[in-house]
MMTF fields as JSON, N, C-alpha, C and O atoms, coordinates in Angstrom:
{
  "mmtfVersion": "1.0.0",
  "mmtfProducer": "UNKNOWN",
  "numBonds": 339,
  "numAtoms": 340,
  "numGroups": 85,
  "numChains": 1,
  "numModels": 1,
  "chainsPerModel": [1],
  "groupsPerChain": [85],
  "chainIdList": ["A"],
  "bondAtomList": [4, 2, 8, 6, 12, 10, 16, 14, 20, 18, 24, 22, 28, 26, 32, 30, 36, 34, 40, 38, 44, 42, 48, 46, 52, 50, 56, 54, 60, 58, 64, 62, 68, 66, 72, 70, 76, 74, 80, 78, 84, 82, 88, 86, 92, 90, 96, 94, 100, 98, 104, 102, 108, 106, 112, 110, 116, 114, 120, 118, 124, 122, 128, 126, 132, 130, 136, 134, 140, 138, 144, 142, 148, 146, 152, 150, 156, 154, 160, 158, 164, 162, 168, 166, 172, 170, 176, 174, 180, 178, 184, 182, 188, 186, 192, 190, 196, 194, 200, 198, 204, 202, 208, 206, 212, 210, 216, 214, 220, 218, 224, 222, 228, 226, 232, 230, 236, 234, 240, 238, 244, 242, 248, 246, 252, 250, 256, 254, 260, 258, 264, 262, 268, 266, 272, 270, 276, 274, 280, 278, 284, 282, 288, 286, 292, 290, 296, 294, 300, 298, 304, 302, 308, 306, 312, 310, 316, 314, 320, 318, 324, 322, 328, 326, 332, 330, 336, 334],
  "bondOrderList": [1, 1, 1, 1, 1, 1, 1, 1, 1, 1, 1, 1, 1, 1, 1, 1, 1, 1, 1, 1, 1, 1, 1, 1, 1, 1, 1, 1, 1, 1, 1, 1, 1, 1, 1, 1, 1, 1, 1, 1, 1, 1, 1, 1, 1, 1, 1, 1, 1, 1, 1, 1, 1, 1, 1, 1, 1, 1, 1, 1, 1, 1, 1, 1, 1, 1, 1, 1, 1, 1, 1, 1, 1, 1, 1, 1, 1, 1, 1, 1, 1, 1, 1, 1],
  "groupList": [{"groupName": "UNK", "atomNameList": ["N", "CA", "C", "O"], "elementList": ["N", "C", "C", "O"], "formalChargeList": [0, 0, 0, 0], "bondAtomList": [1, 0, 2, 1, 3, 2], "bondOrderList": [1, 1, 2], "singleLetterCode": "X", "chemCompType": "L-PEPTIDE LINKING"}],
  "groupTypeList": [0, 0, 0, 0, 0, 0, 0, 0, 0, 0, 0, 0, 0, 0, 0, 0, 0, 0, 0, 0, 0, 0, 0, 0, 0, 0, 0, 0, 0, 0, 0, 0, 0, 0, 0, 0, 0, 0, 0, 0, 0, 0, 0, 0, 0, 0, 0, 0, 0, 0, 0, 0, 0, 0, 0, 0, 0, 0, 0, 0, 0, 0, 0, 0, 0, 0, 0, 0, 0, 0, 0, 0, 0, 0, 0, 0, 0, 0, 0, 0, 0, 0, 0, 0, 0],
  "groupIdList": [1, 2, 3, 4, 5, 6, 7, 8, 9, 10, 11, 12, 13, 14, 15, 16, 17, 18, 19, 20, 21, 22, 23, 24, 25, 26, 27, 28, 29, 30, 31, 32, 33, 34, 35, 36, 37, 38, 39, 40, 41, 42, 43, 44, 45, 46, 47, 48, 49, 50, 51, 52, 53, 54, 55, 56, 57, 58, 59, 60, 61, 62, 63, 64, 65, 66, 67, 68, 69, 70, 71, 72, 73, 74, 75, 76, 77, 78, 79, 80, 81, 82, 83, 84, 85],
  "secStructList": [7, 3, 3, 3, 7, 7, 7, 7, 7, 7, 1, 1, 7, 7, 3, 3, 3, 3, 3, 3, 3, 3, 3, 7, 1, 1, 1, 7, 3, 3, 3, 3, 3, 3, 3, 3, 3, 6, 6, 1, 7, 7, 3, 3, 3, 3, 3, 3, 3, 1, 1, 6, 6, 6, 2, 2, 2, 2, 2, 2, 2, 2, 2, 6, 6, 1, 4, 4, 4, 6, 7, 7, 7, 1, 3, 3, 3, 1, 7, 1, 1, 6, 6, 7, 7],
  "xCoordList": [7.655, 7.391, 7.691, 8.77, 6.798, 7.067, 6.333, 5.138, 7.361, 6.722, 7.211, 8.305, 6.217, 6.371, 6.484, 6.024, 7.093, 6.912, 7.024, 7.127, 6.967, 6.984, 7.101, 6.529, 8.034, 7.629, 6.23, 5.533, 5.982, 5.003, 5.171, 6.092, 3.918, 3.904, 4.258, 4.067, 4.922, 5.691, 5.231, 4.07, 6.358, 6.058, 6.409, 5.446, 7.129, 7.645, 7.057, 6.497, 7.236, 6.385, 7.113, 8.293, 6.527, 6.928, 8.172, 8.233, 8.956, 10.102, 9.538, 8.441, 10.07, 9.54, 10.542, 11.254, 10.294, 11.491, 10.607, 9.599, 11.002, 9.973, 10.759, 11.469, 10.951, 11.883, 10.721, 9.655, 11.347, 10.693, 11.666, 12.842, 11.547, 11.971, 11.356, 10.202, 12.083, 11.475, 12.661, 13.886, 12.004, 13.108, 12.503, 11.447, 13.964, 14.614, 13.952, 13.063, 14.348, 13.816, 15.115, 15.337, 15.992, 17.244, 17.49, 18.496, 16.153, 16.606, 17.138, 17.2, 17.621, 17.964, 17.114, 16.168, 17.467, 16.735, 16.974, 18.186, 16.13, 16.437, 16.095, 14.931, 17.037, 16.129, 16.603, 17.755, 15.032, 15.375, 14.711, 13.836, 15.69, 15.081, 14.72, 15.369, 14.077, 13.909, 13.557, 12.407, 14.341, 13.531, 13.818, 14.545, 13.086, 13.201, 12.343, 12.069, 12.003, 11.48, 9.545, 9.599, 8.519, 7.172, 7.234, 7.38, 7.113, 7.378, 8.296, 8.299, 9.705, 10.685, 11.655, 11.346, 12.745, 13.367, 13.963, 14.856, 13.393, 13.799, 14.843, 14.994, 15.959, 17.112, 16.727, 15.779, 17.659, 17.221, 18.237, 18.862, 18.495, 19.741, 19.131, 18.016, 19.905, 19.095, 20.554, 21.483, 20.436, 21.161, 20.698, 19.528, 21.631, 20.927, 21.63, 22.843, 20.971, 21.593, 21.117, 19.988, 21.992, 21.625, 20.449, 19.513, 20.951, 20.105, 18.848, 18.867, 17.562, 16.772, 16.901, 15.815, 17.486, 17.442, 18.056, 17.376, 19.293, 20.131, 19.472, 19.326, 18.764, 17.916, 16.676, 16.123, 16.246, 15.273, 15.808, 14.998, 17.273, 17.594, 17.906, 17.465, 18.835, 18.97, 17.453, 17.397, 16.401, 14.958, 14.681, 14.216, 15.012, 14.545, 15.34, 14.945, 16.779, 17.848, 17.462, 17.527, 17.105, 16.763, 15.73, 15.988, 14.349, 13.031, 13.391, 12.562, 14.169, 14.604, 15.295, 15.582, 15.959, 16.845, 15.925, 16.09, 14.977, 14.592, 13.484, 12.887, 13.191, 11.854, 12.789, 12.23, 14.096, 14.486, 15.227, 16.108, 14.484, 14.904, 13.834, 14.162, 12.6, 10.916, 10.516, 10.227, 10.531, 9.775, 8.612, 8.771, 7.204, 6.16, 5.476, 4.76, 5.481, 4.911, 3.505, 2.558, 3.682, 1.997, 1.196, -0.014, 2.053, 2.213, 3.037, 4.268, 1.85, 3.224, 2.465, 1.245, 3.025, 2.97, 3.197, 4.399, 2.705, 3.444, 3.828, 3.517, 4.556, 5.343, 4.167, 4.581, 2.871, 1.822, 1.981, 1.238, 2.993, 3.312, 4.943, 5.666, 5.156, 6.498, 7.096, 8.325, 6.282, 6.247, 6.291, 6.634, 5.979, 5.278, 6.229, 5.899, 7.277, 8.266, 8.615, 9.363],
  "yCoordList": [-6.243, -4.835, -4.336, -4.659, -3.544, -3.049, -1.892, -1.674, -1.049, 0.421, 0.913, 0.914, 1.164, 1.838, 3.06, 3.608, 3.69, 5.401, 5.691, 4.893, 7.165, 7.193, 8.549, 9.072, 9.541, 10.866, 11.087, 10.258, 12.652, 13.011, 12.975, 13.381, 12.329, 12.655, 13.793, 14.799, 13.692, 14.774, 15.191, 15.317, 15.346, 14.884, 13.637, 13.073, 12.77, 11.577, 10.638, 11.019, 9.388, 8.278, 8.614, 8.911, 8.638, 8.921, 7.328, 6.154, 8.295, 7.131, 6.25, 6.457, 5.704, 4.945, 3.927, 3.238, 4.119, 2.683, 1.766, 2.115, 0.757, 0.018, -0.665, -1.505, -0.653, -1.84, -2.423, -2.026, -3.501, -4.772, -5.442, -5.463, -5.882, -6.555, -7.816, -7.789, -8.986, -10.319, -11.058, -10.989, -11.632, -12.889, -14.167, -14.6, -14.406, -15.777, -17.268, -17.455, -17.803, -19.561, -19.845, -20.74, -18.665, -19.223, -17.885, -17.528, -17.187, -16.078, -15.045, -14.201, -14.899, -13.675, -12.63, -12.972, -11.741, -10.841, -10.323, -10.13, -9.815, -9.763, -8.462, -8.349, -7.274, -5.632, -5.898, -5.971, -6.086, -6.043, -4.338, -3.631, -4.189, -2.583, -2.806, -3.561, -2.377, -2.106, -0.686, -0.246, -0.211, 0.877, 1.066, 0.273, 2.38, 2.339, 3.556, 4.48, 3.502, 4.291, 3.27, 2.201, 3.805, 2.987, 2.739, 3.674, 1.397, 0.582, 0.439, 0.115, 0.825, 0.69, -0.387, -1.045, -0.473, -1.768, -1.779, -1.053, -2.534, -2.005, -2.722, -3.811, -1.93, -2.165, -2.82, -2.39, -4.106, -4.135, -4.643, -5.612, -4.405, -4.815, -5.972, -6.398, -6.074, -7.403, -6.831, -6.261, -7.135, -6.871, -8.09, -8.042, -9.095, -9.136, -9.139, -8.938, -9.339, -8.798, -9.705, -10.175, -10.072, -11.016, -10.605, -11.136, -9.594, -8.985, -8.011, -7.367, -8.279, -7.501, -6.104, -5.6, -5.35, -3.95, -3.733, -3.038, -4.141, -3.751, -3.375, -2.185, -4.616, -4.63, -3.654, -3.19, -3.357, -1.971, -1.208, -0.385, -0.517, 0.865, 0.784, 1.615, -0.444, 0.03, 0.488, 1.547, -0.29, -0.016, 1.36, 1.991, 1.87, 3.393, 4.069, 4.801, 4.228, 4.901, 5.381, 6.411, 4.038, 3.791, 4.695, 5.802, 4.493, 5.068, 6.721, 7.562, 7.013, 8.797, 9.172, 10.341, 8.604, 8.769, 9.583, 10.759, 8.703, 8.476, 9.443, 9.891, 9.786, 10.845, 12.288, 13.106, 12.474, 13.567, 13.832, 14.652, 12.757, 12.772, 13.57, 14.043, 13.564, 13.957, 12.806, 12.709, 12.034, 10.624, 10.398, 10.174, 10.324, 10.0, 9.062, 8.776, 8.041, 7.138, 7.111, 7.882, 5.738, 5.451, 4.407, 4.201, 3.824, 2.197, 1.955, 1.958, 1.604, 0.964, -0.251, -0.293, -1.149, -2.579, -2.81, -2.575, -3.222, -3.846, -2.536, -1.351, -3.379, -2.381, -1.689, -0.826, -1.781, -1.2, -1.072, -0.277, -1.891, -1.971, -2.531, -3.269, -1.966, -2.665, -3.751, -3.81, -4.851, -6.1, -6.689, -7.858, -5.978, -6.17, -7.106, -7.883, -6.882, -7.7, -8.685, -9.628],
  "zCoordList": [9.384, 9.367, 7.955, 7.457, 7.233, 6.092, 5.825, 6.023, 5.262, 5.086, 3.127, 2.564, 2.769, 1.21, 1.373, 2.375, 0.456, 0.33, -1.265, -2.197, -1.258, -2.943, -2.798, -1.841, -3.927, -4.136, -4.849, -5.436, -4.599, -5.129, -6.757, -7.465, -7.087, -9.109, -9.376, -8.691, -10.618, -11.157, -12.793, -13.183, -13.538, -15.232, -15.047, -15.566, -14.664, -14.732, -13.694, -12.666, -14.055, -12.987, -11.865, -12.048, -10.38, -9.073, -8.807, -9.17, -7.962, -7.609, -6.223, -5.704, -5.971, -4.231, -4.082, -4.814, -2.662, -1.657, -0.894, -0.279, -0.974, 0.095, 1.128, 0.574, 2.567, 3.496, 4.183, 4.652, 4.053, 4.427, 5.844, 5.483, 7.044, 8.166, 8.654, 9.081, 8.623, 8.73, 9.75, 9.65, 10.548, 11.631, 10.567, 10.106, 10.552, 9.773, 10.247, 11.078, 9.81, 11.289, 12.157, 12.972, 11.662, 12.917, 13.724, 14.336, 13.527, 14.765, 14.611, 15.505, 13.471, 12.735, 11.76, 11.049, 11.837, 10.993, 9.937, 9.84, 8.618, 7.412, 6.803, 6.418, 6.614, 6.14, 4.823, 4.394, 4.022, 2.632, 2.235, 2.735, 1.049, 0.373, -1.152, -1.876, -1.396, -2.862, -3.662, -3.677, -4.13, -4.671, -6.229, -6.828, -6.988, -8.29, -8.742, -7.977, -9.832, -10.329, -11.021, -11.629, -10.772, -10.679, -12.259, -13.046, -12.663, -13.983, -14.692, -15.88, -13.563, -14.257, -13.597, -12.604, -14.206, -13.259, -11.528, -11.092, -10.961, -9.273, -9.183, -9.736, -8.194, -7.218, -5.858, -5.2, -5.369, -4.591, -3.447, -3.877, -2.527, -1.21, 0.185, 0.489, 0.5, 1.672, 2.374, 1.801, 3.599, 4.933, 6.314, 6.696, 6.969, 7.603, 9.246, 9.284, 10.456, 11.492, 12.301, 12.163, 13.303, 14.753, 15.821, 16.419, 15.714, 16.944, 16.165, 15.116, 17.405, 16.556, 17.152, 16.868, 17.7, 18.139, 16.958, 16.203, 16.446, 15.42, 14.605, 14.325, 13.878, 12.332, 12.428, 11.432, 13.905, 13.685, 13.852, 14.278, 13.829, 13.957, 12.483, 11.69, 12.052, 10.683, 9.943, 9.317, 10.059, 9.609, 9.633, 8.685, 10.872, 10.913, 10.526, 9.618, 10.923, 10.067, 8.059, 7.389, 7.824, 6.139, 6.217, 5.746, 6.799, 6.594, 7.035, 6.688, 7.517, 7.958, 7.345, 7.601, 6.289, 5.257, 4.073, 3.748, 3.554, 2.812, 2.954, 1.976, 4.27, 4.568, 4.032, 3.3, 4.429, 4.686, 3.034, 2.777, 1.955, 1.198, 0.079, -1.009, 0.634, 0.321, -0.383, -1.576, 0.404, 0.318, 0.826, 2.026, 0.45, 1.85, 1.921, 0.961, 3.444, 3.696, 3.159, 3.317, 2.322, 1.467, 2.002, 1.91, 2.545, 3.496, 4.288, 4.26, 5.474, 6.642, 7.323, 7.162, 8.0, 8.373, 9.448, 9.574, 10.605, 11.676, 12.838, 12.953, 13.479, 14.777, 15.464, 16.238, 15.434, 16.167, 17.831, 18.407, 18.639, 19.878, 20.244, 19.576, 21.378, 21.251, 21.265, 21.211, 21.344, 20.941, 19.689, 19.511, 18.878, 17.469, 16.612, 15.716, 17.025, 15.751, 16.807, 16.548]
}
């Protein structure tokens, strides 16, 4: 599952976050983040969690963070049903 966002252009290049959610080969799950400023050097965190209810609340927790931050979804990936991941 992966969703990009980005502020709106400004005078300055727009900022953006991207999380990314992946199961491991041992069953675990992986919320990586990256964000930065567009052509400049990106930050980036990895988290990872046993259970997958966990690793999608953290997923959404991050992505509502980040909305309520005036961030807006440019890209999103996956999760189309509740099966999806």
């Amino acid at each position: 599952m992966r969703i990009y966002m980005q502020t709106r252009p400004a005078a300055e290049a727009p900022r953006y976050y991207q999380l990314l959610l992946e199961q491991d080969l041992l069953g675990g799950w992986t919320l990586y983040r990256e964000w930065g400023q567009q052509g400049g050097r990106p930050s980036a965190k990895r988290e990872v969690y046993l259970e997958r209810d966990q690793a999608l609340a953290a997923f959404e927790r991050a992505r509502d963070v980040q909305l309520k931050r005036g961030f807006v979804v440019m890209f999103a990936q996956g999760a189309e049903g509740p099966h999806a991941l």
